[in-house]
N, C-alpha and C positions, 0 to 999 in steps of 0.2 A: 238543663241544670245538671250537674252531675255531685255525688255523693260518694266519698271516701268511708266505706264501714268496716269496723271491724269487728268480728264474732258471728260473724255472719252463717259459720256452721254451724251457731249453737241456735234451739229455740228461740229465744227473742230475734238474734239476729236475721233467722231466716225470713222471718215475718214483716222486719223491715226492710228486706233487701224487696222479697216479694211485693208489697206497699207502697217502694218508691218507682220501683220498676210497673207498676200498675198506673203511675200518675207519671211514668214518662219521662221521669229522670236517667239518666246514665250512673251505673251503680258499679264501682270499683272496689271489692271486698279482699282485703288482706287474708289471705289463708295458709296457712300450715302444709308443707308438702304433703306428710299423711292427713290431714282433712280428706274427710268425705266431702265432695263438692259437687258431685252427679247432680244435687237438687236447687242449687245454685245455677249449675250452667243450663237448668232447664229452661230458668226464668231469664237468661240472658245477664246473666249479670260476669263483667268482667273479672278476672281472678289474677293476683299479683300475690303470688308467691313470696314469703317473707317472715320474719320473725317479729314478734313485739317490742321485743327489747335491741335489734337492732335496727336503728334510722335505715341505716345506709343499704337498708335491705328493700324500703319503701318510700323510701322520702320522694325519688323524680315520679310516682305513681299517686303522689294526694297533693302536687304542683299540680294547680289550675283547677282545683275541686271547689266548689259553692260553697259546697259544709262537709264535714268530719260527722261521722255520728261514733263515738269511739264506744261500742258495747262490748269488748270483749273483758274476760274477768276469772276466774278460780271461783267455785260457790264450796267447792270442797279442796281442802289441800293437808296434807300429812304435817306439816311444819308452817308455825309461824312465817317463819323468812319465804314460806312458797306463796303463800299468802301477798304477804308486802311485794314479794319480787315483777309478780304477774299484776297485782290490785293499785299497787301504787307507784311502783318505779315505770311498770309499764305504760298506766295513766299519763304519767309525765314525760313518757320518751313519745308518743305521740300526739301530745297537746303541744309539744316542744317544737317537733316536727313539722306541724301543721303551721305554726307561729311562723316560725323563718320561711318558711314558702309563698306566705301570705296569704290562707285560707281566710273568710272572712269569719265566717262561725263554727262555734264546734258545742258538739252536747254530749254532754260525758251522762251515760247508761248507769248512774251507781244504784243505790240499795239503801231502804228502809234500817237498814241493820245501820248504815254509818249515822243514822240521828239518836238511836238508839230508843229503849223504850220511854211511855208515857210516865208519869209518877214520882220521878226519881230526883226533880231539882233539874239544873241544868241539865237536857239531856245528850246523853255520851254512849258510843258503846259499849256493848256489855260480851261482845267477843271477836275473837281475831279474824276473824272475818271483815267484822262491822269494822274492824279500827283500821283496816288495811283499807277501805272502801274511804271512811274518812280523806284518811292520807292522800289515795289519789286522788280526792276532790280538790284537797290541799294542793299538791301541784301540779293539777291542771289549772286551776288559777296563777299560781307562782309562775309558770311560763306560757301565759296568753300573749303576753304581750299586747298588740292593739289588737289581738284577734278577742270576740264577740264569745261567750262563752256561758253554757247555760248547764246546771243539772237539776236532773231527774231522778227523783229514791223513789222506785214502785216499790210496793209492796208484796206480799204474798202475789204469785203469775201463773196462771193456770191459763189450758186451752191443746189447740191438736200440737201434736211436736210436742209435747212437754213431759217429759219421764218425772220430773221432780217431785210429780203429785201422783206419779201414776201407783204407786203401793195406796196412798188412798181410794182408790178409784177402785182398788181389787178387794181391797177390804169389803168397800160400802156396797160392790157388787153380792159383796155375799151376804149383805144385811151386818154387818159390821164395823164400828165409829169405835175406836182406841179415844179417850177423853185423859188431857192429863188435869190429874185432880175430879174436880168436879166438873169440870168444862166450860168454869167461867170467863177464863181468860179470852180475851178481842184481838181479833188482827183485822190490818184493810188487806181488802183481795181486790187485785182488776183479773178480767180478761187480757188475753195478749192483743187481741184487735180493740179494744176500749187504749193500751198502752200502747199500741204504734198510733192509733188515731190521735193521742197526745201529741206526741213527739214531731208529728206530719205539722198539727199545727203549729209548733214552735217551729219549724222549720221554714215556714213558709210566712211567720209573721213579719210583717213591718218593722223595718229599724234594725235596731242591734237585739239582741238575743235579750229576754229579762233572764235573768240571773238563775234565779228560784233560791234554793231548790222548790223543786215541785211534785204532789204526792200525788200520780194517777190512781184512784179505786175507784172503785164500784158504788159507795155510798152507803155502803150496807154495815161495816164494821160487825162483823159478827162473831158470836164467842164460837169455842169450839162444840157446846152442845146447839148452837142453831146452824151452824155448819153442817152437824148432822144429819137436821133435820130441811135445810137445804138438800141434802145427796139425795136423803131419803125421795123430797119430792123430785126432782130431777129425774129420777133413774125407777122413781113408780112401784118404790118398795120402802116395806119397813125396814126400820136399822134400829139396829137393837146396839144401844152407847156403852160404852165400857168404862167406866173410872177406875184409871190406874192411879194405884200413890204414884207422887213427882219420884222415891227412891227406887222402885223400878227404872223409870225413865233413865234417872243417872246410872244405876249400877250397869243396866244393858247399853248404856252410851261410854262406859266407860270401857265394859270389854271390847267394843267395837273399836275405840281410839287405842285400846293397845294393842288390837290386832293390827290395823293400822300403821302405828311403828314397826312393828316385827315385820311386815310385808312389804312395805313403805311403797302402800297403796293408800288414795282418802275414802275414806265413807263418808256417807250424809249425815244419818245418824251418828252423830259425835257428841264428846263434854262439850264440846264450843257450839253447837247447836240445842243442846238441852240447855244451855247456860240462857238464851236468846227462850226457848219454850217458857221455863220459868217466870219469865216475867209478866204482867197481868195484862199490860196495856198498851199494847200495838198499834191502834186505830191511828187514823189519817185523817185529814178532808185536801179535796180534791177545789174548792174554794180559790186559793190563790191562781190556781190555773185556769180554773174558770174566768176569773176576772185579767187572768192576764190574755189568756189567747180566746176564750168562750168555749174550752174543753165545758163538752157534758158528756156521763157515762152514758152508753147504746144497750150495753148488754147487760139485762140483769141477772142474778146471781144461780137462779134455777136453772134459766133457759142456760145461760152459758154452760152451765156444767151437764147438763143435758146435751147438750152438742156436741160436746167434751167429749162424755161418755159413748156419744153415739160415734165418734171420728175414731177412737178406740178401740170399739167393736168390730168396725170395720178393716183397720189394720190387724186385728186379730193378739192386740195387745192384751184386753180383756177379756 
């Protein structure tokens, strides 16, 4: 079986490339001339040189592939338009691609952010991020064609390889948990191997692709003060919670987005990231995927971030 990925230098991606390459597929990862790829060509995985937004840089390289798994994406960008350009134009220049070649299936990698939060009436996103993610959901469908086509919004992604959590990780090492507000608000969390474990099944299911979208977590939906106390138990110390008012959060997100422009570098911490913090109700279930491929979560929420911390350690990150 062979598999066309893309993102595959980022977290998620590496984990699936490593995943399919573990069950014996042939794994063809589109990458960036500067990519770092030393941990790709470990696991054998072949590398085709190319850009996202041009076909004609990869198109004779995902002819004759089983399935697309299209993960790559911006989680931070300086401007709107960089947003959309990579999130959604990109989505569609490789769903598009994959269509005319005649891939049979494809699973587009998007984000919790494009359903937007719980509470609010129909739900939409709540920043340019989420809306760009929408969008490329948008047309990756618009040009399927007869190709089989399925997405994925994980939520909140933790595990080894993953920087995006690792400021929490240093914090809670020190016996300290930042809480915005009181720390009632919920998000769903997976593990990254509970979310390739997903995606392995949709991969390998019967039939044509169900649709979804589909929400891999963990089951736990937890607010930020049992998060807390999640690290606490994980990592075998007290944590002492912090409730910050939400207008810290913004004012300090706000000199970071205008450093941001004047550098015209992204941060994490951003308005368009506190705008998504804000909201109360993040939670998931992992249900419809259950019933569609028999996804059940492996790794619970302690032991994971236990591991977490301990792969960490050892890379000398914490």
């Amino acid at each position: 079986m062979r598999l066309f990925l893309t993102g595959a230098s980022g977290f998620v991606g590496y984990h699936l490339a490593a995943a399919f390459r573990a069950a014996r597929w042939d794994v063809t990862a589109l990458v960036r001339a500067r990519s770092n790829v030393s941990a790709l060509q470990e696991l054998g995985v072949d590398l085709a040189l190319g850009e996202l937004l041009d076909a004609g840089s990869f198109s004779d390289r995902v002819a004759g592939s089983d399935l697309v798994i299209h993960c790559a994406g911006l989680i931070r960008a300086v401007t709107v338009e960089e947003y959309t350009r990579v999130n959604a134009e990109g989505a569609g220049v490789v769903a598009a691609t994959a269509s005319r070649v005649g891939v049979p299936r494809f699973i587009l990698i998007s984000s919790i952010a494009a359903r937007g939060p719980l509470g609010r009436g129909d739900s939409a996103p709540v920043s340019h991020y989420g809306t760009s993610k929408r969008e490329g959901e948008k047309r990756v469908f618009e040009r399927a064609g007869a190709m089989s086509v399925c997405v994925v919004r994980p939520p909140v992604i933790y595990g080894p390889r993953d920087n995006g959590m690792l400021a929490v990780f240093k914090a809670a090492r020190r016996g300290l948990f930042p809480l915005y507000g009181r720390g009632g608000h919920r998000v769903a969390i997976v593990h990254v191997d509970d979310l390739v474990r997903a995606i392995q099944l949709l991969a390998t299911c019967p039939g044509d692709l169900p649709a979804g979208p589909f929400y891999p977590e963990d089951g736990t939906n937890p607010s930020w003060a049992e998060l807390a106390s999640a690290f606490g138990s994980a990592l075998g110390r007290k944590i002492w919670r912090i409730p910050l008012p939400p207008f810290l959060f913004q004012g300090i997100a706000a000199l970071a987005t205008g450093w941001s422009l004047l550098v015209r570098r992204p941060v994490l911490f951003s308005v368009d990231k506190v705008r998504e913090m804000a909201c109360p109700d993040w939670t998931a279930s992992h249900k419809e995927l259950t019933r569609a491929v028999g996804f059940k979560p492996q790794i619970p929420l302690v032991r994971g971030l236990g591991e977490t911390a301990r792969w960490y350690r050892r890379q000398g990150w914490i």
